[in-house]
KEDRENLO-776636 format. One record per residue (C-alpha): residue number from 1; z, x, y. Coordinates in Angstrom, 1 decimal, always signed. Example, Ala and Ser with C-alpha at 12.3 -4.5 7.8 and 13.67 -1.06 7.14 Angstrom:
REM KEDRENLO-776636
{atom 1 {+7.8 +12.3 -4.5}}
{atom 2 {+7.1 +13.7 -1.1}}
//
This chain:
REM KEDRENLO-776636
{atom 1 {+0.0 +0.0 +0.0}}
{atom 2 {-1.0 +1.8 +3.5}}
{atom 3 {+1.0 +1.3 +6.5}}
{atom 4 {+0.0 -0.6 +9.5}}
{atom 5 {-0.6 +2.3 +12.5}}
{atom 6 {+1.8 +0.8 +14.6}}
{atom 7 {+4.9 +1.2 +12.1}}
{atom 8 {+7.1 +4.2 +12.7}}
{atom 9 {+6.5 +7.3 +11.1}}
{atom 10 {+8.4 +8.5 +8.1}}
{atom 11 {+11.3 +10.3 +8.7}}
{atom 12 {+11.4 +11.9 +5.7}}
{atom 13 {+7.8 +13.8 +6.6}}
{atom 14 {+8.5 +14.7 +10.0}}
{atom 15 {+12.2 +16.3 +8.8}}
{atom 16 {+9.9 +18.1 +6.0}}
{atom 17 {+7.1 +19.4 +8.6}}
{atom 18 {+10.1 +20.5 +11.3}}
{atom 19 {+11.6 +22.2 +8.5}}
{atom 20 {+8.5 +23.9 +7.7}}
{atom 21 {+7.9 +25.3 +11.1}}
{atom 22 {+11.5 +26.4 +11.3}}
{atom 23 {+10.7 +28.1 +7.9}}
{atom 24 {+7.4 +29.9 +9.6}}
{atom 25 {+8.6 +30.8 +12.3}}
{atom 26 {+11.9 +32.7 +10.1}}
{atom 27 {+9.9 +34.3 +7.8}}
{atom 28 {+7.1 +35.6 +10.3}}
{atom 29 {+10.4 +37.6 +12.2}}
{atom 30 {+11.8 +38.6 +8.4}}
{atom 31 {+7.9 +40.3 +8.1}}
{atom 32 {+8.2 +41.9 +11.1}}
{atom 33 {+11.9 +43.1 +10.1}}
{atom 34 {+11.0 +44.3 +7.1}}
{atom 35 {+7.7 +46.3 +8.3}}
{atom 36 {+9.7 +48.0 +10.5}}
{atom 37 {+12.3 +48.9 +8.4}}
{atom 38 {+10.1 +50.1 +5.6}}
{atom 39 {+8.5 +52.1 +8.2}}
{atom 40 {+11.0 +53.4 +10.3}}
{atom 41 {+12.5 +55.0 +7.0}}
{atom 42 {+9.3 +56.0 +5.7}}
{atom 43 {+7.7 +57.7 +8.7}}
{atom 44 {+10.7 +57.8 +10.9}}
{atom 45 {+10.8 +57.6 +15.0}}
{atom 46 {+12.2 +53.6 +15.0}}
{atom 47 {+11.0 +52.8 +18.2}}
{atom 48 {+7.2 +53.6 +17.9}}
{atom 49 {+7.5 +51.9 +13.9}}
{atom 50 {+8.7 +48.8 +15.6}}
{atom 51 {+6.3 +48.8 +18.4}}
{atom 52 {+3.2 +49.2 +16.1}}
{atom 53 {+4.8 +46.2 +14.2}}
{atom 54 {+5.6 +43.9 +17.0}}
{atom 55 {+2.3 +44.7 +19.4}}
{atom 56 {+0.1 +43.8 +16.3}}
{atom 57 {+2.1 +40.9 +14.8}}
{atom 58 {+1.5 +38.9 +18.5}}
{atom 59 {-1.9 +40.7 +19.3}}
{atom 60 {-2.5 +38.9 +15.3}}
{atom 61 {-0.8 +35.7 +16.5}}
{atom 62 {-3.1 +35.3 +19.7}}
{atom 63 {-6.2 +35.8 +17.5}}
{atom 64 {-5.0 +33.3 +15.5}}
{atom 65 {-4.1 +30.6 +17.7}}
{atom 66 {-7.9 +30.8 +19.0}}
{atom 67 {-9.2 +30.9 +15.6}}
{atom 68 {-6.8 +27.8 +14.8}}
{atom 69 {-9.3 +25.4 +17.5}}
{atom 70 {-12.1 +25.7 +14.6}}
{atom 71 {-10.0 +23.7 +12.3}}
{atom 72 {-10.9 +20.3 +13.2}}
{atom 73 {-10.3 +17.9 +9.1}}
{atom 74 {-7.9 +18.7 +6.9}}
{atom 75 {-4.8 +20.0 +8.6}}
{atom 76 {-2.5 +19.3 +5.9}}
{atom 77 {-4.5 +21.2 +3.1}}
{atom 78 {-5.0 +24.2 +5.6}}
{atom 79 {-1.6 +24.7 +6.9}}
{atom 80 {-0.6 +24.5 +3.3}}
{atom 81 {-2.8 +27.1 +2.1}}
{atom 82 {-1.8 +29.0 +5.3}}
{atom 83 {+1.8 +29.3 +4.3}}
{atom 84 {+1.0 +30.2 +0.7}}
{atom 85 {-1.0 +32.8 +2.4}}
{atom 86 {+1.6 +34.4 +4.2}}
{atom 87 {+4.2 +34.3 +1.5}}
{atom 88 {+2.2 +36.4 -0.5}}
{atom 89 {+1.0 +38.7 +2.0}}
{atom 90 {+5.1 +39.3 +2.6}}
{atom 91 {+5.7 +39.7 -0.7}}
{atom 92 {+3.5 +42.4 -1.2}}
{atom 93 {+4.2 +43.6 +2.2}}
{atom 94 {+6.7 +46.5 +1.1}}
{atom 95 {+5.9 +47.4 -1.7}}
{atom 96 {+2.4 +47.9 -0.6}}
{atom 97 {+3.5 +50.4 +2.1}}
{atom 98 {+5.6 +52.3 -0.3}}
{atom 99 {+3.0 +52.8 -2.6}}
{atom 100 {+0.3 +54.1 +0.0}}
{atom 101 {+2.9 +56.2 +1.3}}
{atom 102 {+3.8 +57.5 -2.0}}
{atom 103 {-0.3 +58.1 -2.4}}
{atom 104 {-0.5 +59.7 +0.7}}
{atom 105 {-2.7 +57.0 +1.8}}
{atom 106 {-3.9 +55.6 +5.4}}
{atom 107 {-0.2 +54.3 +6.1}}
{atom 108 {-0.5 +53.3 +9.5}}
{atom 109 {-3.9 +51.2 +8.8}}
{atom 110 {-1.9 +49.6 +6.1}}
{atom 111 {+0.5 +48.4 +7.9}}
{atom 112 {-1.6 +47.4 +10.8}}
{atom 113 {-3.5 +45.4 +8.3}}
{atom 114 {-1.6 +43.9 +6.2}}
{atom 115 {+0.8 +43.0 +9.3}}
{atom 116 {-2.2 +41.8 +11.6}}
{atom 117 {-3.3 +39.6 +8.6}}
{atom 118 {+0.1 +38.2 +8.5}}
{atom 119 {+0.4 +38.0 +12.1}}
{atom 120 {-3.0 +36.0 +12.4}}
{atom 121 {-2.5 +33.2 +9.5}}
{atom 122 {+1.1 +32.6 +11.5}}
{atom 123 {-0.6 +32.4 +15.1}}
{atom 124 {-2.8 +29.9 +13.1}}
{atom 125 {+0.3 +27.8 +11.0}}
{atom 126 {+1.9 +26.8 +14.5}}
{atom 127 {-0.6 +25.4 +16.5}}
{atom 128 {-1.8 +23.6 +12.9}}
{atom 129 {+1.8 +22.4 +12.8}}
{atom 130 {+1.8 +20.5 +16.2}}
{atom 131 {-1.3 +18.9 +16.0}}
{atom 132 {-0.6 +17.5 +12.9}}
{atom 133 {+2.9 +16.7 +14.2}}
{atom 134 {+0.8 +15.6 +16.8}}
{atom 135 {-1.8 +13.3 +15.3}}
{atom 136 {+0.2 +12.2 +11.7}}
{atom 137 {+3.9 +12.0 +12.8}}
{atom 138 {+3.3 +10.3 +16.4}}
{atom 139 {+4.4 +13.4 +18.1}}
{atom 140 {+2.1 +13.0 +21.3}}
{atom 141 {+5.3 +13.8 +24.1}}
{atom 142 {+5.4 +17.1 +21.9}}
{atom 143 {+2.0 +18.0 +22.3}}
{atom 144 {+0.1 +17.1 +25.4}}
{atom 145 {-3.6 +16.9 +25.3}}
{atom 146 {-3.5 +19.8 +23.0}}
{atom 147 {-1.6 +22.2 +25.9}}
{atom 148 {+0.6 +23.9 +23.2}}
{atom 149 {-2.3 +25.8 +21.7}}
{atom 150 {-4.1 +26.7 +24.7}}
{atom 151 {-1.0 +27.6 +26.7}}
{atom 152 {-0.5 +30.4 +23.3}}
{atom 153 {-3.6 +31.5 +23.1}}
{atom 154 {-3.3 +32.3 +27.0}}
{atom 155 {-0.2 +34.2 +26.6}}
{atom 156 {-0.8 +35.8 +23.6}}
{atom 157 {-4.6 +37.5 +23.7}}
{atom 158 {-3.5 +39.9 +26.8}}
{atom 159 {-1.5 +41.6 +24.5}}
{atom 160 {-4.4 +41.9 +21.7}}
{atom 161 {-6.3 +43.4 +24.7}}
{atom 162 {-3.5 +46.0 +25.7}}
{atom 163 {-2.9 +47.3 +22.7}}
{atom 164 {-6.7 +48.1 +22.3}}
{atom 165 {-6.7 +49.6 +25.5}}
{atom 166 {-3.3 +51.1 +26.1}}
{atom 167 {-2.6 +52.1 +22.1}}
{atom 168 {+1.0 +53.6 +22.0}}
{atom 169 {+1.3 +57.8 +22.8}}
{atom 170 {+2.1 +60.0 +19.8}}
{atom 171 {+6.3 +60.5 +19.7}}
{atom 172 {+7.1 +63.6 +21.5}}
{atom 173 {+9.4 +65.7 +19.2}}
{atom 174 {+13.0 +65.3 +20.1}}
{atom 175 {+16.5 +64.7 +18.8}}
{atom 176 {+19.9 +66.2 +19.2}}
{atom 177 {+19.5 +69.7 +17.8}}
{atom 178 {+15.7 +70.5 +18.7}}
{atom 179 {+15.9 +69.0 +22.1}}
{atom 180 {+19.3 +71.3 +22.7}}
{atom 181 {+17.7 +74.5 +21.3}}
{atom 182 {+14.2 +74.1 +23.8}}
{atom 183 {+16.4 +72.8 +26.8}}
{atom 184 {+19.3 +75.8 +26.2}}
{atom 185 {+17.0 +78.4 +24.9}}
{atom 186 {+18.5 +78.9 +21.5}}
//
């Protein structure tokens, strides 16, 4: 038996898809934790691990809130498939790393890819999310003639831009005991 389009939407489904985007948008910071962790104590120097990581995980997200305006049908099936998508790219996120390390692979392209993929399919799951919050769940004072997307697409490509342009310096050698011994002489 279908519903009438006036009757209120189920509560149940919109609990289930807030709940999903509250899961995205936990996991897509526990991926970004965990490459930079991985990274920072395979490579070392923290700060430039963690600022690959973050710069390409929202440069990723930008491109993939633009890429998420050519979904048009299906927005269920496709933000389904996108989450799937992510968990396994996580999952295999580590691991990965520490075996092209241990190979003495590309590790830096690695971690851009793998994290830029991830970064991309998660700038796609959240504009997905509100228009189908949007269009399904009668969500229209959330989403206002579509502004969400645009207004993240906006914010987010200047930073795919920068990092293009303005990629990050290569870490000057420092610490406590070598930055002593070429300051003091010793």
């Amino acid at each position: 038996m279908s519903r009438p389009a006036d009757q209120e939407p189920n509560r149940r489904q919109r609990r289930a898809l807030l709940i999903s985007a509250l899961l995205v948008a936990a996991s897509g910071l526990g991926y970004e934790l965990v490459g930079g962790a991985v990274s920072t104590y395979l490579q070392g120097d923290g700060v430039l691990q963690f600022c690959i990581v973050i710069g390409t995980f929202l440069s990723a997200m930008g491109i993939g809130s633009l890429l998420s305006r050519t979904v048009r049908e299906r927005l269920l099936p496709t933000l389904v498939w996108l989450e799937i998508s992510v968990a396994v790219l996580g999952s295999i996120l580590a691991p990965t790393l520490l075996w092209v390390y241990g190979q003495g692979g590309p590790y830096t392209l690695a971690l851009v890819s793998i994290v830029g993929a991830i970064g991309v399919l998660t700038g796609m799951e959240i504009p997905l999310l509100l228009r189908l919050l949007e269009r399904r769940l009668g969500f229209r004072d959330l989403v206002v003639q579509g502004a969400f997307p645009k207004m993240r697409s906006t914010n987010d490509c200047p930073s795919a831009v920068y990092r293009v342009l303005f990629p990050s310096p290569p870490p000057r050698p420092s610490g406590m005991p070598g930055s002593f011994g070429r300051r003091r002489g010793v």
